[in-house]
N, C-alpha and C positions, 0 to 999 in steps of 0.2 A: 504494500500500500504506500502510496506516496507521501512527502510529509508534507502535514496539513499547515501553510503560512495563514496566521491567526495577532489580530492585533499590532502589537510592534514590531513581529517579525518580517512583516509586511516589506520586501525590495523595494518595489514599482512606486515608482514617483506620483502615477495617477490610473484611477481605477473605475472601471462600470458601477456605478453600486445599486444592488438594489435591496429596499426598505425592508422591515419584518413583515409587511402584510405582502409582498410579489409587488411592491409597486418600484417603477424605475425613478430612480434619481437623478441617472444622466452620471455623468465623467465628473469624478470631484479630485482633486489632490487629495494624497493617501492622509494628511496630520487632518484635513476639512473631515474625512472617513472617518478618522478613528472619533472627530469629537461629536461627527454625530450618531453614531453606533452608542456613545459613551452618554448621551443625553437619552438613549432608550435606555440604558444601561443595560445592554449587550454587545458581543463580541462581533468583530469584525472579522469575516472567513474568506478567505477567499476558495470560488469554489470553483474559476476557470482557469488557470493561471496561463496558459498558451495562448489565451486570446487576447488580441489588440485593441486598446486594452484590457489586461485581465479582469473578472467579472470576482466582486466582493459582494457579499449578502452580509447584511446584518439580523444575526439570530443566534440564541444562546449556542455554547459552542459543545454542552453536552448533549443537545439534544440534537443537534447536527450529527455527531457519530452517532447517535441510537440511529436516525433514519440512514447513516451511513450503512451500517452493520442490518439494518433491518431489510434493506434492499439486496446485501451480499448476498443474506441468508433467503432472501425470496429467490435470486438468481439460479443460487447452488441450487434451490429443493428442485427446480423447474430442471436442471441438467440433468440428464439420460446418457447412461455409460451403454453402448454396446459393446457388446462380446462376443467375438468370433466362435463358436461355440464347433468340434469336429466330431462327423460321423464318419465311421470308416465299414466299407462293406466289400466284400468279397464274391470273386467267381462262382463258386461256391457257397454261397450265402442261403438258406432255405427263402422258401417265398414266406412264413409267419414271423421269420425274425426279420425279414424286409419290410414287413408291414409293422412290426414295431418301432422298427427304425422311420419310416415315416411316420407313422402317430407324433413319437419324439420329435420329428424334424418342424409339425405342425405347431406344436405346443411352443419352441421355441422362436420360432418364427411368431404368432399372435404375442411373445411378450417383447419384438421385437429385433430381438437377436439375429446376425449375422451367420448364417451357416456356410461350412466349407465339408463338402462330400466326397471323401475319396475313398475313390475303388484300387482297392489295395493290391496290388498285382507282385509275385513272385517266383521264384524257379523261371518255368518255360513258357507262361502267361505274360510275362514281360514282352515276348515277341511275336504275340500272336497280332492281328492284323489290326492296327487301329481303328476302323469303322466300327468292326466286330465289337471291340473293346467301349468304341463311345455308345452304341447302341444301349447295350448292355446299362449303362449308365442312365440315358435317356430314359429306358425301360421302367428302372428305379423311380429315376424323378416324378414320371407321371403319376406315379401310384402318391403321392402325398398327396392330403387330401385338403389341405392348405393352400391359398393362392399366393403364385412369391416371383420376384423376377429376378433371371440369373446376373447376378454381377460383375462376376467376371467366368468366361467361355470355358467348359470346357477344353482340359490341356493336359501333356504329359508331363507330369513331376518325376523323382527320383522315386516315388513309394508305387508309381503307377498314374493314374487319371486323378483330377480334380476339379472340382468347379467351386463356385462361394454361389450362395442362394445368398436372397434378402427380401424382404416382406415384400409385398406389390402395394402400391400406394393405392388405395381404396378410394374412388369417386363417388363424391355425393353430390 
């Protein structure tokens, strides 16, 4: 967090200011600032300092960080961590453990998450024909019973095939 210039600490020779009720004052010299801040008897904030010139408010200076801090805190709650979340399935893989593995790929997809699907390919499955190999994959994907659009294309990694799913953006 940046440090809050408050009262005397004030550089700038001259300042935007605006009153404790939102009303503009206009461009005053910062000692004119401090005496009329000092006649509310409240602190003088400055709460732009990059702008030409910097914008000072006159309002108690504890209750400035509470609304500081209160908007952090409404910011933070409002952010959304996604998480690449990975299903790995096999040539070999039964068809009711594929449909479990989709159920799970739906579940994590409605809470938003990030999926990355790989068909885990080893031995002499490594060389078998890549159509063959994406099909296979395709196959998989249709069966989730979740709507999601692929984010990045199926491709060959070092474990075998992969794609990233992501939710599909819902129209209303």
């Amino acid at each position: 967090m940046p440090k809050i210039e408050i009262n005397e600490s004030i550089r700038a020779p001259e300042l935007r200011v605006i009153g404790p009720d939102g009303e503009n004052l206009g461009v005053l010299r910062t000692k004119e600032a401090l005496d009329k801040a000092g006649t509310y008897g409240l602190d003088l904030i400055v709460i732009s300092p990059k702008a030409k010139p910097p914008v000072a408010k006159i309002t108690d200076y504890g209750k400035y960080k509470y609304e500081l801090k209160r908007k952090n805190r409404e910011i933070k709650a409002k952010q959304k961590t996604v998480e690449t979340k990975v299903i790995q399935i096999k040539i070999g893989t039964g068809e009711n453990d594929l449909l479990r593995k989709a159920k799970k790929i739906a579940e994590w997809l409605k809470e938003g998450h990030r999926i990355k699907v790989d068909l885990f390919l080893w031995g002499r499955y490594k060389y078998m024909d890549f159509k063959f190999l994406k099909e296979r994959l395709e196959k998989f994907l249709a069966i989730i019973p979740e709507s999601f659009k692929i984010a990045d294309e199926i491709k060959k990694s070092p474990k075998g095939l992969t794609v990233t799913l992501e939710k599909a953006k819902s129209k209303k």
